[in-house]
C-alpha positions as CSV (number, residue, x, y, z in Angstrom):
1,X,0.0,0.0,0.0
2,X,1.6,3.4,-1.1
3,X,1.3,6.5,0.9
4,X,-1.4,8.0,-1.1
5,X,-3.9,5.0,-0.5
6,X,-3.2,5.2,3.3
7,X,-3.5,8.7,3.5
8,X,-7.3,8.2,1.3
9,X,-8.1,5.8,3.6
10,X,-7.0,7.8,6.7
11,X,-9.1,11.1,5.3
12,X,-12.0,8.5,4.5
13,X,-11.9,7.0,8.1
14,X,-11.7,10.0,9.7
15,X,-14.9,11.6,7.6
16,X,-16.6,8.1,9.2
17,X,-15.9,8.9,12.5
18,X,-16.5,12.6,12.4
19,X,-20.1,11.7,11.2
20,X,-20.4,8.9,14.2
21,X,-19.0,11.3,16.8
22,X,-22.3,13.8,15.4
23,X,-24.5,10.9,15.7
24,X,-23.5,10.2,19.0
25,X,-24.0,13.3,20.5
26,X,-27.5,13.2,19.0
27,X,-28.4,10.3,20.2
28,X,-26.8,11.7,23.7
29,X,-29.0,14.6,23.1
30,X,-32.4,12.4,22.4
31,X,-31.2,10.3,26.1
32,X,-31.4,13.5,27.4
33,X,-34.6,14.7,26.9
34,X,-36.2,11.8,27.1
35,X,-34.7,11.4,30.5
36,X,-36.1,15.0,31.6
37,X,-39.7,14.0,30.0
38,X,-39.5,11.4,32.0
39,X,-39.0,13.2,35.3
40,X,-41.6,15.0,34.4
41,X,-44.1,12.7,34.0
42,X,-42.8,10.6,37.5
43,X,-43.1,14.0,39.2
44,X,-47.2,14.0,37.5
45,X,-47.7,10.6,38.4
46,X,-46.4,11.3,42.2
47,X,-49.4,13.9,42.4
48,X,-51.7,12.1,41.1
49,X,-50.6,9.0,43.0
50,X,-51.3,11.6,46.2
51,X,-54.3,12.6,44.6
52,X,-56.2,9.1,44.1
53,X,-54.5,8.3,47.7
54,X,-56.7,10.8,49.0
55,X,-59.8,10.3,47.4
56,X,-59.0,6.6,48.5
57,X,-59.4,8.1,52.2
58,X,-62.7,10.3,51.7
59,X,-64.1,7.0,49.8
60,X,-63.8,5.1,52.4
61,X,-65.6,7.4,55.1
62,X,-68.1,7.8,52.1
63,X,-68.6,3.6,52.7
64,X,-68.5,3.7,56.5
65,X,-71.0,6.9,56.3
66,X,-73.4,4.5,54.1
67,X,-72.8,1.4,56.1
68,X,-74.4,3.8,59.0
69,X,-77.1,4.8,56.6
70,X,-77.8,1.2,55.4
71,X,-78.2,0.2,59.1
72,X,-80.7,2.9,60.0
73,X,-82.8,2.6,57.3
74,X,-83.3,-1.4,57.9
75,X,-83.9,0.0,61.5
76,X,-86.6,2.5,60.1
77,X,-87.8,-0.2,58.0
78,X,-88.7,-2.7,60.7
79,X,-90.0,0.0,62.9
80,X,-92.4,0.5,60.1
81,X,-93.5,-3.0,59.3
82,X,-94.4,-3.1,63.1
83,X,-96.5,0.4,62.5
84,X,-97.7,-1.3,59.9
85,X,-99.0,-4.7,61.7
86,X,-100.5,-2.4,64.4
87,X,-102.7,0.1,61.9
88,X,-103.8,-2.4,60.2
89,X,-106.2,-4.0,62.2
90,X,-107.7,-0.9,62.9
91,X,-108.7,0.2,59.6
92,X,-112.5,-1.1,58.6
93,X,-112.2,-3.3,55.5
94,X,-114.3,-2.6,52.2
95,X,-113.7,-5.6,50.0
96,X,-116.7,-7.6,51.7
């Protein structure tokens, strides 16, 4: 090999690399952002993780105030079957 090829293929080598070395440092560039979308979107998912932790909470009171409510009105309702069975017999039939 005579000095001229090795210098042709030094020039063409280092034309290669220079165009690797500018896609590296895109790619490098891509990493980064995507890394800082990222953070961003783990830093919206933290709040809204805090968020549905919350209305986790004031669901279940909303359960336990039902539970109470579900228990009264059964109360209510037996209270008023008894009403009920005691009116009835007082009120003159018409069917006959």
């Amino acid at each position: 090999m005579n000095s001229e090829t090795a210098a042709d293929i030094k020039r063409h080598f280092n034309v290669v690399a220079e165009g690797l070395r500018a896609d590296i440092r895109l790619v490098i560039e891509g990493v980064a952002a995507n890394t800082d979308g990222l953070e961003r979107v783990e830093t919206r998912l933290d709040r809204v993780e805090i968020r549905l932790d919350r209305v986790e909470v004031r669901l279940d009171r909303v359960e336990v105030r039902l539970e109470g409510v579900e228990v009264q009105l059964g109360g209510m309702k037996a209270e008023f079957g008894e009403s009920k069975a005691m009116i009835r017999p007082l009120i003159p039939r018409t069917d006959a």
